[in-house]
N, C-alpha and C positions, 0 to 999 in steps of 0.2 A: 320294550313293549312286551310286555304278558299278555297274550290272548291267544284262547283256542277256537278254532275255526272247524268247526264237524266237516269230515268230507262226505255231503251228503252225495254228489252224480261222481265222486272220482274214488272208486273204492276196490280197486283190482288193475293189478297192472299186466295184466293179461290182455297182448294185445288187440284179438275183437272186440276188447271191452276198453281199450284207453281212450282218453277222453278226446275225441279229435272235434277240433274246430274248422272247417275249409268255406272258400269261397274268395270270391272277387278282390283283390285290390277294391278297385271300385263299382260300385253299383252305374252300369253305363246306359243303360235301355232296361225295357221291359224284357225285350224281347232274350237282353244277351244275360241277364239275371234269373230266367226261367231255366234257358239252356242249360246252364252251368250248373242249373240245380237237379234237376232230369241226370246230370249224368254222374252226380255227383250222391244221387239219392238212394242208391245201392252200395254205395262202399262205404257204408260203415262210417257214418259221421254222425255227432252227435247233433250239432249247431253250424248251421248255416250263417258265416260271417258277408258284411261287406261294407266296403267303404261309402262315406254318406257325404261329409264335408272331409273334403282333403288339407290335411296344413303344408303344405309343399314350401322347399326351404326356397326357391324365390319365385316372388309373382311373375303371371304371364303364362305360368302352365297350368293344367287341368288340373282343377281344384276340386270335383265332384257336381253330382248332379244338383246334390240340396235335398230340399224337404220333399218332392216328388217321387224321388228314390226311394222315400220310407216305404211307401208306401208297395212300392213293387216289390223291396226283398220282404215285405208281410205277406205279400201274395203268393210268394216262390214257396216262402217256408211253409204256409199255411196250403199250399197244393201238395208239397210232397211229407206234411207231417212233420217239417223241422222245428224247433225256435230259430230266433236269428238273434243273430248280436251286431253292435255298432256300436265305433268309436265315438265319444263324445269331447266336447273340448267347451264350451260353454252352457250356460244355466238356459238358455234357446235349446241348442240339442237337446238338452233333459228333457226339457218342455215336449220336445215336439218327438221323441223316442217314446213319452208315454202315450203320449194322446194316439200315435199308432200302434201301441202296444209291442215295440220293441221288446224282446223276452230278457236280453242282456247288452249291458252296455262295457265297455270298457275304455281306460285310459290310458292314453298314448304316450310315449316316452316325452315328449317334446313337453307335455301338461306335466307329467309326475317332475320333470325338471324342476318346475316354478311352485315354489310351497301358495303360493298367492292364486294362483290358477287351481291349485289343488282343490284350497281351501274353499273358494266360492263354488267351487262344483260340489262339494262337500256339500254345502251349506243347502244345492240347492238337491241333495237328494233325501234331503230327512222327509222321510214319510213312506219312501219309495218300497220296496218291496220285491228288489230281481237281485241277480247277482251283479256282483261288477268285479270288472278283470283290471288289473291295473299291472301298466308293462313298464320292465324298469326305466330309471333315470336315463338319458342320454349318456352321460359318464359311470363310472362304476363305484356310485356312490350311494353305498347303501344304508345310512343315515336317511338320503332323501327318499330311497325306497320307504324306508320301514315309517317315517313320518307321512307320507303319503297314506299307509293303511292307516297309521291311527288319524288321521284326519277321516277317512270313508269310515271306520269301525266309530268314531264317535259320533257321527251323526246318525248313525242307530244300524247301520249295512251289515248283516252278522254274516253274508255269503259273500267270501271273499276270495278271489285267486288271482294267483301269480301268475303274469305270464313273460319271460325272457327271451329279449328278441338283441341281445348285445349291445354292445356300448362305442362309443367313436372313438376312431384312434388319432392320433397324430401322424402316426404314422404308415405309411403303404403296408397292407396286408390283402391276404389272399380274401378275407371277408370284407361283405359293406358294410358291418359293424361285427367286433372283433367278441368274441363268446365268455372268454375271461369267465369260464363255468365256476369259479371257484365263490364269484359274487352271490349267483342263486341258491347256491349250496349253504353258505353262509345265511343266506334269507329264510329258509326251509327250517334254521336250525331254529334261529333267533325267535319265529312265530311259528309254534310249535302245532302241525296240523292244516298247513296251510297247505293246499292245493296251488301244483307246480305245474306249468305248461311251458313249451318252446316253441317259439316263432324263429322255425330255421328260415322263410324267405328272407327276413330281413336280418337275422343275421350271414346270410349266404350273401344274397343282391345276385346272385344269377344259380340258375338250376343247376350245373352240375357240383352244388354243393351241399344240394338239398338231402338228399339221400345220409352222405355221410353226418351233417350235423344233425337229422331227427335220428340216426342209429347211436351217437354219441348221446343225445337225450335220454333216449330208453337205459342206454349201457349203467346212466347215472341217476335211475329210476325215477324219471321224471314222471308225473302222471297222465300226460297225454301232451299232444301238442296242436297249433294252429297254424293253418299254411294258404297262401295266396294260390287258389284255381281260378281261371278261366277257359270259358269255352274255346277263345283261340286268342291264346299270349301273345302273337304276332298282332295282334294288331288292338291290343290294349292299350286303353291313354292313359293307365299310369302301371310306373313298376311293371314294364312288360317282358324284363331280362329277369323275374324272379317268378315268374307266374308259371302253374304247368296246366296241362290239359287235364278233365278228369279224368281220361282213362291213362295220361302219367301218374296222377293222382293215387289210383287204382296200385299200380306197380310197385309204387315206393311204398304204400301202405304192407301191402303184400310181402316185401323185403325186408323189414321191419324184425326185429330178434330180439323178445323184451329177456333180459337178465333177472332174477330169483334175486332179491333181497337177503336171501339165506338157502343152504341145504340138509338135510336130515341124517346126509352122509356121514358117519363115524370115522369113516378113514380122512374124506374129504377136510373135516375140524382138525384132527390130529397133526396133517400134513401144513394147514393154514396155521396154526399153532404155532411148529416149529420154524414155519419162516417168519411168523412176526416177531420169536424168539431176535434170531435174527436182523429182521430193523431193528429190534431196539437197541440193541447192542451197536449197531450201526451211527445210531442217533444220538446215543451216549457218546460217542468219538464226535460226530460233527457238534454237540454242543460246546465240547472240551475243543475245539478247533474253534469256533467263532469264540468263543470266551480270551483265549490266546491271541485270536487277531482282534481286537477292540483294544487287549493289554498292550500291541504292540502300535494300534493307533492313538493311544493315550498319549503314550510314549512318543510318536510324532509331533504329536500335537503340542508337547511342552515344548518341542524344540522348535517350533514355528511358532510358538505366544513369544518366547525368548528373544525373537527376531521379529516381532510385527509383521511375520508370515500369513497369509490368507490359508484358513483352513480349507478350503475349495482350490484344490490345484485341478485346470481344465486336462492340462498336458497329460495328464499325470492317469484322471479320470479315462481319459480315451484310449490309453493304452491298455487298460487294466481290459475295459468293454471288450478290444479289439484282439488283445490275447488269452483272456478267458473264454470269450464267444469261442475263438478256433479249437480251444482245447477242448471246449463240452461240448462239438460237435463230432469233434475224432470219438469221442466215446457214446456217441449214440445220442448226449442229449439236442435238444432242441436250443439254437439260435435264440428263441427268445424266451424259453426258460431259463437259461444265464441268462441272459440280462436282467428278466427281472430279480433274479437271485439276490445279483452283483448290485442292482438299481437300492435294493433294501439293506444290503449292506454297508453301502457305500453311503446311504442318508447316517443310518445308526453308527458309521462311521464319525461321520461330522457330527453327528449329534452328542455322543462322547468328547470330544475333543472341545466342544463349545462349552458342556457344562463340567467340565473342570475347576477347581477351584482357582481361586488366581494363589 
């Protein structure tokens, strides 16, 4: 997809000035959506979020107020001067986000998943005129990402943003969905101009991770982010282990160290210079290394066609995982940067070996 996207409210990544979104998991009362907005209405927020219809992954738990809630976070934000945004999931939500003049809407990973759910939200915002946020796919799959914007951008939507709130894993990790930053960065490239936001709640799933995943946002110049407050997390009926108070709210914003895109420093390039001299010279060796190891899985691989050998040995696979993981951890890397290293290797492995000529 080719399209550019003007950053019209995100144009400095200075941080009194990033673009921050905050508010409610969910819109719960009148009374705990005014709150939240009172304390919320001096630290520097742009947009006033909160949940309206909940998709909760199984029935029986709180699902949201409904359409009576529109009406309160219009009141909150129209008391302290905010817009508000809300999630939408059906061509009803559209309907009823305008008719109370919701300012912004955005779509939720669980919709961006379904090109079908996309589309008929698509269909039903031609005419519309606010921005709309759309947050990645469940998985890290960023084909359905970038089809999701041209489904909203061809029905006529020319304000469009990204927002990243992580992707599910299979496996046990320290996040409730795992940040895998390399997908949004990739999205950024692909639609040139697109405004980028983080939703560290739900990439975190409980607060002491909030902090460090919005300073990783900023580190990777993200343009603002959006975060679940409430007036009191304890006793929220949804997402009550990711939610913080405003004046947490306050703190972590405060904490915050946005990083320069660039510097004007002459020694500072010269020095950057000579150590990318450096990787490349680096990278010339590890390409001359993976080139060598495919030659030498080629070479497996004929002597397993010879023998009606399965080019997938499990045994074989698990050892490689469980002593490369140990070695790239004795030098500093990350557990699960080998593996996915190894995980990409090892397909492009088999993938060699298959198309071999017979």
């Amino acid at each position: 997809m080719k399209i550019t996207i003007p950053l019209k409210t995100l144009s400095t990544r200075e941080i009194q000035k990033t673009f921050i979104i905050a508010g409610p998991c969910s819109v719960e009362s009148e009374e705990q959506i005014m709150q939240t907005a009172a304390g919320l209405a001096d630290k520097g927020i742009q947009v006033l979020r909160g949940g309206i219809w909940k998709p909760r992954t199984r029935p029986g738990s709180f699902e949201g107020m409904g359409i009576e809630a529109l009406q309160w976070l219009k009141d909150a934000g129209n008391e302290y001067n905010l817009p508000v945004a809300v999630e939408v999931a059906t061509p009803e939500h559209v309907e009823q986000c305008m008719k109370h003049g919701i300012d912004i809407i955005w779509i939720g990973a669980r919709t961006t998943t379904n090109p079908f759910s996309v589309q008929i939200l698509a269909d039903s915002l031609k005419g519309v005129d606010i921005p709309i946020l759309i947050k990645n796919p469940i998985s890290p799959d960023i084909e359905l990402w970038l089809g999701a914007f041209e489904r909203v951008y061809n029905a006529g939507i020319k304000t469009l943003v990204a927002v990243h709130r992580g992707f599910t894993s299979h496996r046990k990790t320290a996040y409730r969905n795992v940040p895998n930053w390399r997908v949004p960065i990739e999205l950024k490239g692909r639609i040139k101009g697109i405004p980028l936001l983080c939703d560290p709640s739900h990439i975190s799933g409980k607060t002491e991770l909030l902090q460090s995943v919005a300073q990783e946002a900023m580190d990777l110049l993200f343009d603002g982010i959006m975060i679940e407050v409430h007036n009191n997390p304890k006793a929220a009926l949804s997402d009550a282990k990711q939610q913080i108070t405003p004046q947490a709210f306050g703190e972590l914003i405060s904490s915050l160290k946005v990083k320069k895109p660039f510097s004007d420093d002459k020694e500072f390039y010269q020095h950057l210079s000579d150590l990318r001299k450096e990787i490349d010279r680096v990278d010339d060796k590890l390409i001359d290394l993976l080139a060598q190891r495919m030659h030498l899985s080629r070479q497996i691989g004929t002597v397993k066609r010879n023998l009606d050998v399965s080019n997938f040995q499990p045994g074989r696979w698990e050892e490689i995982v469980k002593s490369r993981t140990k070695a790239g951890v004795k030098k500093n890397l990350s557990a699960e940067f080998v593996l996915r290293i190894y995980q990409f290797i090892h397909e492009e492995s088999i993938r060699q070996q298959e198309d071999m000529p017979d």
